[in-house]
N, C-alpha and C positions, 0 to 999 in steps of 0.2 A: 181347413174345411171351408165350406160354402159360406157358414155361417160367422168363422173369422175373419173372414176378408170382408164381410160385408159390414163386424164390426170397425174394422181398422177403417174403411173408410167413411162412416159416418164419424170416427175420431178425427181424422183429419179435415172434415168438412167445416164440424164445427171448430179449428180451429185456423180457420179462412175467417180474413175481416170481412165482414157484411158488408155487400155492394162489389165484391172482388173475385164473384165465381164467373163471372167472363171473364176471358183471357184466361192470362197466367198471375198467380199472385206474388208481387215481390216486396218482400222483407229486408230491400235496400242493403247496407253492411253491418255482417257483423261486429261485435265490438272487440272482438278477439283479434292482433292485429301478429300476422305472424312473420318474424323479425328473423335474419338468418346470414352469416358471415359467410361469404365468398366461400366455397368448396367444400361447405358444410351441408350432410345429407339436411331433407326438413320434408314430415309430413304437414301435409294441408289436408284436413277431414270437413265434409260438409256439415255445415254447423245445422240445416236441419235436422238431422239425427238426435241431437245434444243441445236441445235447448227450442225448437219453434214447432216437433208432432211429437207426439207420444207414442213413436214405434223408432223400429232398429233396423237398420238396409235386409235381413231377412223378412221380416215381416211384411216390408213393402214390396219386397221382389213377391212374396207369398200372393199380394194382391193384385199383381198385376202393373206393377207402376214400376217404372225405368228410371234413370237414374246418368245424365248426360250434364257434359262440365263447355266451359264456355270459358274463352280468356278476354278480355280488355286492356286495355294500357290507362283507365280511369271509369270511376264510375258513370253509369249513361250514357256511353261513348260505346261504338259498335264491338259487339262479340263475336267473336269467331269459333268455331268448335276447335278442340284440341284432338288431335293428332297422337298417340301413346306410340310412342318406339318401341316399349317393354322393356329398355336397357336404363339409362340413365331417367327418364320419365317414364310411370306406367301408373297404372289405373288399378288400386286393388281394394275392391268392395268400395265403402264412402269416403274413400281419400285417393289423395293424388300424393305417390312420393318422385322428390326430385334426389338422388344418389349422384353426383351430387348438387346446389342448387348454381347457378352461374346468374351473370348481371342480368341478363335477357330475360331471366322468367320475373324478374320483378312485375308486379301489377295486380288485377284486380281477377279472381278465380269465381265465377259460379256453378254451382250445381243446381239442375232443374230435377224435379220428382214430378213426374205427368205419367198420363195414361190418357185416353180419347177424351175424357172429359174433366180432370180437373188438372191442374195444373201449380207448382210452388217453387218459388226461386229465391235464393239467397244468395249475398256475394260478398269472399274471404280478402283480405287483403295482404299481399307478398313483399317483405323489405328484402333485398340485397343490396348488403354493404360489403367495401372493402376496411380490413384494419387500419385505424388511423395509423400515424409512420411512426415505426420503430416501439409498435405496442401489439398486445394480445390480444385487442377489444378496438370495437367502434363506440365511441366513445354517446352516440347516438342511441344504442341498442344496450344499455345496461337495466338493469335493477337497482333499486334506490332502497335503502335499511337506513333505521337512524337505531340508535342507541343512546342512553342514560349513561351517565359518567359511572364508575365503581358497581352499573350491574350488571344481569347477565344477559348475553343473546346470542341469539342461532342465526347462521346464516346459511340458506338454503341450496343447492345449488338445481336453481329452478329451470322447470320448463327442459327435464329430458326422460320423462316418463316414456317416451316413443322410441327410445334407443334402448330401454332394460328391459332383456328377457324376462317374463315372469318366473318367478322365483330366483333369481340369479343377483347375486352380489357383486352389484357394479365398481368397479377398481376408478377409484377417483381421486386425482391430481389438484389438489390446491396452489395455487399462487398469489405472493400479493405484491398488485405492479409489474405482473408478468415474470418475475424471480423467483425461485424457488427460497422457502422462509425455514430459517430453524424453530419450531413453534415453541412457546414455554410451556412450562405444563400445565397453566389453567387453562390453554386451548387445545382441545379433543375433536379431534377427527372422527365424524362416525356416521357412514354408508353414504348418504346422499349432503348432510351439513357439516356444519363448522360452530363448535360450540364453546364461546367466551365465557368464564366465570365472570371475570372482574372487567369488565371497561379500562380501557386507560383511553388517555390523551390521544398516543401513538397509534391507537388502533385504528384511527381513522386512516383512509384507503380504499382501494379496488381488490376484489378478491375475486379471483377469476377460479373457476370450476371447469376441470378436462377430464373427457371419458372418451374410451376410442370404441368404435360402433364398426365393425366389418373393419376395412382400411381407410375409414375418417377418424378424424377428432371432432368433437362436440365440444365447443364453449362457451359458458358463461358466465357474466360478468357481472358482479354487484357492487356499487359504492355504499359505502358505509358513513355516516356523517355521524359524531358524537356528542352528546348536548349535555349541559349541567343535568344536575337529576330535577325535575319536576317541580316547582315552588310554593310553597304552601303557605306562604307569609305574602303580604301588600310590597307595593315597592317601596323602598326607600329614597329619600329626598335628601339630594346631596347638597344644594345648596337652593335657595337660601335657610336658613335655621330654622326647621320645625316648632323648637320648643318654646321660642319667646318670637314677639313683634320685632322686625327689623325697621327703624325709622329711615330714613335718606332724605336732610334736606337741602332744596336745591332754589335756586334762585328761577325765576322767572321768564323766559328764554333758553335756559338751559337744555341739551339734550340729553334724555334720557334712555338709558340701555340695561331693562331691566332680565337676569338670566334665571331662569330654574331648569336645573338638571337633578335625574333621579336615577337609579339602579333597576333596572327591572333585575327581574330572576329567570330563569324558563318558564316559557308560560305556552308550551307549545305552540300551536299555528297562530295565536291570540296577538294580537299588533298592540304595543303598550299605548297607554291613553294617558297624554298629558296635557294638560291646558289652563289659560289664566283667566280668570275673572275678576271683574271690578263690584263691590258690592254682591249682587243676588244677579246680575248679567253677563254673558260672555263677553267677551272682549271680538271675537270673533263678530259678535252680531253690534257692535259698536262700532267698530274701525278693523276690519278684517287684514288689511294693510297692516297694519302695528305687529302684529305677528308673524314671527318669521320660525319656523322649526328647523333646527341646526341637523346636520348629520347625524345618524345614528353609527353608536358605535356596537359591536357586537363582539363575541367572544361566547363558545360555545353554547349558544345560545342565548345568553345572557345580555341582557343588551344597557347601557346606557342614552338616556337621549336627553337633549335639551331644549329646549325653547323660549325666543327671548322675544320681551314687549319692548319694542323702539318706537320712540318720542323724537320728534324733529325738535321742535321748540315746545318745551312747557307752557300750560295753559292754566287758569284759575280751574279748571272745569277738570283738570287733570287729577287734579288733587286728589287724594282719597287713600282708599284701604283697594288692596291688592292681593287676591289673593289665587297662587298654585296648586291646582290638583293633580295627584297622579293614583291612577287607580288599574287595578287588576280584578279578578276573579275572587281572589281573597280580602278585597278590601282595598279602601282609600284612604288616603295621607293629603293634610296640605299644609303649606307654609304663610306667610302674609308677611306684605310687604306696606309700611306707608308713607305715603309721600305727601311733604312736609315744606309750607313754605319757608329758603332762609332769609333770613332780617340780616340788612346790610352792614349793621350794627358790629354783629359778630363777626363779618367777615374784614372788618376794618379794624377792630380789636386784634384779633388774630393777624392782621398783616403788619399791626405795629408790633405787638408781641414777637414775630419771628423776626424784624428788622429788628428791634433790638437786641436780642439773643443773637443775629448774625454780627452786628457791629460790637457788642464787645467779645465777640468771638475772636472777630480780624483783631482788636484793638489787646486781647490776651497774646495773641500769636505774634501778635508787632512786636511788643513789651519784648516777649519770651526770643525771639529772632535777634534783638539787638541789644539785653541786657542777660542772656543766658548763663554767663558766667559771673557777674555779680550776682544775679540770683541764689546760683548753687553755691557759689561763697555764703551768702549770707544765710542760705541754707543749711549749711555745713559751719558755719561758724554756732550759732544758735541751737540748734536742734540733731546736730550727726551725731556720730558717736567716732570715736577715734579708731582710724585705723585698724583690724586685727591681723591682717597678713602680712608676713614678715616681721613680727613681733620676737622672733627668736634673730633675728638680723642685726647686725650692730652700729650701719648705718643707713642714713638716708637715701643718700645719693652719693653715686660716684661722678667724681667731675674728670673728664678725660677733654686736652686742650692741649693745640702745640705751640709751645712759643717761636716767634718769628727774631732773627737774627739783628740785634741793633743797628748794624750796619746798613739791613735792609729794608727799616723803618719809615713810613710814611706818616702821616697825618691821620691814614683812613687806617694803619695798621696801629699808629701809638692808641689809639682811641677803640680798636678792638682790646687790644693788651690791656689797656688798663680796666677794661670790663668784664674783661673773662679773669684774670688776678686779680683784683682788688673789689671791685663794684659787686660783681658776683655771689661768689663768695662769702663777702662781708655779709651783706643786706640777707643772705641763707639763713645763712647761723647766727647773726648777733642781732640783726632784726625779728628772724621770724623761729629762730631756734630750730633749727635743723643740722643734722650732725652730717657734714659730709669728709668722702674720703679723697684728698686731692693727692695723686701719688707722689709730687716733686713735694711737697709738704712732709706728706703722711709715710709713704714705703721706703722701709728700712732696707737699706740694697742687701741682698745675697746672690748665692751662684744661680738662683730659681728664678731669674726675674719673670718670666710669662709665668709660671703656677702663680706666682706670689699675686700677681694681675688678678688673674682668673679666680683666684679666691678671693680677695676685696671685692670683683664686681660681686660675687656670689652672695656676698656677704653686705650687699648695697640692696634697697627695695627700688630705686631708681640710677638709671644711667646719663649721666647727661653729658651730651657732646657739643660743645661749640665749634661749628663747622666753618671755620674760616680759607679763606684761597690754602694758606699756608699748611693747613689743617688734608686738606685734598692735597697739594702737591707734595707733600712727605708723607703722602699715604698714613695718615695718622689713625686710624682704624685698622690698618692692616695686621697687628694683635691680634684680633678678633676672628683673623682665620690662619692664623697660624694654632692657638688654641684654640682644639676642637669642644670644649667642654665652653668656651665663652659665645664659642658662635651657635651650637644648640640650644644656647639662654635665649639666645636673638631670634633665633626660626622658630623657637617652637612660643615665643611667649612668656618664657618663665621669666623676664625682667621686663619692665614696661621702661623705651627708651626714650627721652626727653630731647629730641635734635633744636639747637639753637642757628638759624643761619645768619651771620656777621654780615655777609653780603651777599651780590649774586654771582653765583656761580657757575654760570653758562659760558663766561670767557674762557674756565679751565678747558684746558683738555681731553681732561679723563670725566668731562661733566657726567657722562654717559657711565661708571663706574660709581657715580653717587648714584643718580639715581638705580643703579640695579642695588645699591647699600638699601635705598631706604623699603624696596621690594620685600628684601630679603627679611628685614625686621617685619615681626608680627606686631606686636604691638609698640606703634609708632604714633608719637607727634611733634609735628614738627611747628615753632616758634618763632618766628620772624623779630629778629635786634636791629633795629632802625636809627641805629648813632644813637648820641648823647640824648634828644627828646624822650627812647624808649627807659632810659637812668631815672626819672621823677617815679616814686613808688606809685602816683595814684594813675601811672600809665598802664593802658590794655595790656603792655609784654608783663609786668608782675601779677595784674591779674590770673591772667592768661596760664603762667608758670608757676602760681603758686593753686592754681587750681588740678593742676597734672599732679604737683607734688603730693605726697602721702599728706591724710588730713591729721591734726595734732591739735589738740588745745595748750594754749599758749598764751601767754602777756607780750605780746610786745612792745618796743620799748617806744618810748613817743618822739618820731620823727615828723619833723614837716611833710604832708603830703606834695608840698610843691619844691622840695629839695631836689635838687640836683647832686647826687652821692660824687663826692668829689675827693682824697685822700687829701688834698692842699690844701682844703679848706678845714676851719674848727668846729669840730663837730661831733659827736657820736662815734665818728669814724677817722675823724682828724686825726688820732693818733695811732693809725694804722703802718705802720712802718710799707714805704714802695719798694717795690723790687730791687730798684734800683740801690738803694738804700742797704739791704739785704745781699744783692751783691756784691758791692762794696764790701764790705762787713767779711762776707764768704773769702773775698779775694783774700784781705788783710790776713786771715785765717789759714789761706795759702802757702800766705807769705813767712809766716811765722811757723808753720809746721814745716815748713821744707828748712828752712832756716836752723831749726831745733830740732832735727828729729827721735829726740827721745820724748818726745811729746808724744809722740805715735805710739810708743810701747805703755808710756803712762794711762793712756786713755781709753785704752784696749784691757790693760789688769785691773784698775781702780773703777771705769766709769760707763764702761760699756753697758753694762747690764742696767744701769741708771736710766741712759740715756735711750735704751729702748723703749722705756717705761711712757718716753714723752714725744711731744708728735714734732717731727723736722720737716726743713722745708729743702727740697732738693735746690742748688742755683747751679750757672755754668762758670767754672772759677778758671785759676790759670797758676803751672807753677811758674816760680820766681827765677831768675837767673841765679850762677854759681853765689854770684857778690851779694845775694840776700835781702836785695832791697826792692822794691816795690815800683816798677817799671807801671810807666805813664799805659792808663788802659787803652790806650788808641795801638801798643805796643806787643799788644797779650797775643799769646799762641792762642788754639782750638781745639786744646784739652780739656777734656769732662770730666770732673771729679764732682765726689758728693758733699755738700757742706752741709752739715748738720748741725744746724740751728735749732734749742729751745725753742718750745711752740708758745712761750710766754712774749716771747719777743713780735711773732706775727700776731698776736690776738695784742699786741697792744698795754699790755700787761707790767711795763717796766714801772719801777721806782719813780716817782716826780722829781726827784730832787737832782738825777743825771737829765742830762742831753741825750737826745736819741743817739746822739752820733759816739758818744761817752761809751752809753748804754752798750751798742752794739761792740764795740771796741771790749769792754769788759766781758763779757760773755763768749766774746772771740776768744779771750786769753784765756777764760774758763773752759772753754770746749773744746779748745784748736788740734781736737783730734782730724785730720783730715783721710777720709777713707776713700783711697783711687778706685773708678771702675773697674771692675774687671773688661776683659777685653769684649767677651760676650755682650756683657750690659751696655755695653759703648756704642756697639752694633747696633744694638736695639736700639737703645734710647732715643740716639741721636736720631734715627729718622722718626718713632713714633712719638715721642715726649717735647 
């Protein structure tokens, strides 16, 4: 009626700014900005309807007042009317639809409301983008949600009211990251959102929302960012120490690099607050310089940050109490730092204190480098305890050694012979009481000779080899892998092997065959015999080798430490019968059982089981010609028999009132059982013994 129209426009009068009813009046842009991806439909409605009169496009058509649109390429810049095709652009009632919108219509949309006399303008604003590459979204044109870790939220799938028919249940497509998701079941699906029971971590993302409108799709896009939950505690102070004063004293010039770092919590859009003071003033309003704020680090909203006071060079004026605040919403925390001047005093103490502590540091490690093994001697004689492994074993050591042929005797060979038979040996067992088992001594021949080996070493806590030239060119170790049970003692460790080397052996041939020997052995050491010098007991080689050897308490017996162990000399050892000696002895023994041989049947029914009882020494003897007499030794054949000799005779043990050479002679005629190798054992022996 007459009279609503005349209301409607004193509504709209009064809501013209004063001074603005000439002309047209313009309300510049709305704040509604409308956002729309490449070939997607998009209504645009004049925002005066919905926000700047207080009527609806009938009521103002009721008054008389029109209702005409206008485009620009920015705002204040010239407008042109628009043009309605009716097809893809058309005009219906207070909106402009684009079906669908392309790059072109991007820009600035007004709609004017006039009639002759008054006149109102507003202007919409239009985004076309295309999808960023190889995605479902312009990464420009999304929705922003945050969310609390473990609670719940909706996410909406906003801005498509203008695509659902009223009353109709629109069919909507979720994605997250443009892929279709398998959802757990705390997330529900329901008509226009997306509904999260529980937060997680993971859930951060883009969630893109599709509904198809006639033959479009409509999409949109929301990122979701996820933040601790909420903080309801002050920050914490991660260093320096809240609970007590930190002193730090510094000298004079020194530079100073003071740090405090603290824990914020979420604290929503709030920027953590930290900073240092000296006494009751900022440090800021002191030397704004001296402080420097480090990176912040962050983590679901959570932040830690740090801030450090730098000091170029110490001053008296520096000195003092320091102290860190850091505070939030819920409260402040601080720390205190004081700085302290040092007295030269202490730092001159202290650097003698450390010099000393370092010199007899060097001066312990000197000692220990170059008296290592008298130490653990003297450690082990005093304070050890005796050996337990191998306590069911019967002897020490096994001595394994090949003798060298007289004929092929040298000077550097007579002087290994007489250390590895005599000096050896002797100085083991009668000086230091050690039981060993030397097989040309000790092993009783039978048809077994390898088992019979393999079980002495077995039955040895120690192996000892004296590796001489002669030792390498007779493959004198070669034993050791014919018997598979003596050579898994060596590879795996179950016997600790003592190697003595006589000389060097890099001229052999087969050097390269020792060294893969001493690979093979696990537990190996090898002891270097440097001639007759290494013979005086208080020399490094008996050290050295009675410290490998199993540990025993013992008396021994008092020798000169600066003897030279020598069998010709009187001595201790002086009446050690020499090989040579023993040879001899063997031969005559020879000579007299081939001679008699019912000697051999005697000694076999009466004496044999006696003579097992006691330890023999193997020699290399010779039989006699038919005529029974005792041919000049430079004469002898290269036959190997066993002579077994009473072990009273090599320990030395004879009567005083015979002559050694008596001595031997009688024991000959008591023993002169003589027992030939077999053919096997001849085999062997000769090249490894």
């Amino acid at each position: 009626s007459a009279h609503q129209n005349h209301h409607l426009l004193m509504l709209l009068m009064v809501n013209i700014p004063h001074g603005a009813l000439e002309g047209c009046t313009d309300w510049s842009v709305d704040y509604l900005k409308y956002k729309v991806l490449l070939g997607e439909p998009v209504r645009i409605k004049c925002a005066l309807f919905y926000g700047y009169i207080r009527a609806n496009y009938t009521h103002a058509q009721s008054a008389g007042l029109s209702l005409m649109w206008y485009k620009s390429a920015g705002h204040g810049e010239f407008e042109e009317p628009i043009s309605f095709d009716g097809m893809r652009m058309s005009k219906e009632e207070d909106a402009i639809w684009f079906r669908p919108a392309e790059l072109d219509d991007a820009g600035y949309y007004s709609c004017v409301l006039r009639n002759s006399t008054y006149c109102m303008k507003v202007s919409m604003s239009l985004t076309v983008a295309e999808n960023d590459t190889d995605l479902c979204y312009n990464s420009k044109m999304r929705f922003f949600e945050k969310a609390e870790l473990s609670k719940s939220k909706v996410i909406t799938c906003q801005g498509i009211e203008d695509y659902i028919q009223p009353g109709a249940e629109p069919e909507i497509v979720w994605y997250k990251e443009c892929k279709p998701k398998q959802w757990r079941q705390t997330i529900e699906r329901r008509r226009d959102t997306l509904s999260i029971k529980e937060v997680r971590e993971d859930d951060i993302g883009n969630y893109t929302c599709e509904l198809l409108f006639g033959n479009f799709v409509v999409r949109r896009t929301t990122e979701l960012s996820v933040t601790a939950p909420l903080t309801d505690k002050p920050p914490k102070i991660l260093s320096p120490s809240e609970s007590q004063m930190s002193i730090i004293e510094l000298a004079i010039g020194d530079p100073v690099n003071l740090t405090c770092s603290a824990a914020f919590g979420y604290s929503g859009d709030v920027s953590p607050l930290i900073y240092w003071m000296k006494g009751d003033k900022f440090i800021e309003d002191l030397d704004e310089e001296r402080v420097q704020e480090t990176e912040i680090k962050e983590h679901l909203g959570e932040q830690e940050v740090s801030i450090s006071l730098t000091i170029d060079a110490l001053e008296e004026s520096d000195l003092g109490n320091y102290s860190c605040y850091v505070e939030n919403g819920n409260g402040r925390r601080q720390a205190n730092i004081q700085l302290a001047k040092k007295e030269l005093m202490y730092t001159v103490e202290l650097a003698g204190g450390l010099g000393a502590i370092l010199l007899l540091l060097i001066c312990l490690v000197t000692l220990y480098k170059c008296y290592r093994i008298e130490l653990m001697l003297f450690y082990r004689n005093h304070f050890g305890s005796e050996d337990i492994d191998g306590d069911n074993k019967d002897y020490d050591a096994y001595l394994s050694y090949t003798k060298v042929d007289p004929d092929q005797w040298s000077q550097e060979t007579r002087e290994e012979e007489h250390f590895a038979l005599e000096i050896l040996p002797d100085v083991l067992e009668k000086h230091y009481g050690y039981k060993l088992f030397i097989p040309d001594r000790d092993l009783i021949p039978t048809g077994t000779y390898i088992e019979d080996v393999a079980r002495c070493v077995d039955q040895s806590k120690r192996l000892i080899i004296v590796m001489t030239p002669s030792y390498v060119v007779r493959r004198g170790w070669s034993i050791f892998e014919l018997e598979t049970r003596l050579r898994n003692m060596l590879v795996t460790g179950e016997i600790k092997v003592i190697l003595i080397e006589c000389a060097e052996l890099r001229g052999i041939m087969n050097y390269q065959e020792v060294e893969a020997l001493k690979h093979t052995i696990k537990m190996l050491t090898v002891i270097k015999w440097r001639g007759p010098p290494s013979n005086k007991l208080n020399s490094k080689f008996w050290k050295r080798l009675l410290y490998e050897m199993p540990f025993k308490r013992m008396e021994p017996l008092s020798i000169s430490h600066e003897q030279v162990l020598d069998v010709s000399e009187q001595g201790p050892f002086g009446e050690l019968q020499t090989v040579s000696a023993i040879s001899m002895a063997a031969a005559t023994s020879t000579a007299m059982a081939t001679a008699q041989p019912d000697l051999r049947s005697t000694f076999h029914n009466s004496c044999h089981t006696q003579m097992r009882q006691k330890h023999y020494y193997r020699s290399y003897d010779y039989d006699l010609p038919p005529g029974g007499t005792l041919p000049p030794l430079s004469t002898l054949g290269s036959q190997h028999t066993y002579c077994n000799i009473p072990m009273t005779l090599i320990n030395g043990q004879r009567p005083q009132s015979k002559s050694p050479r008596q001595q031997s002679l009688d024991e000959a005629h008591g023993n002169n059982a003589m027992l030939p190798l077999l053919p096997r054992e001849t085999s062997i022996s000769s090249v490894i013994w």
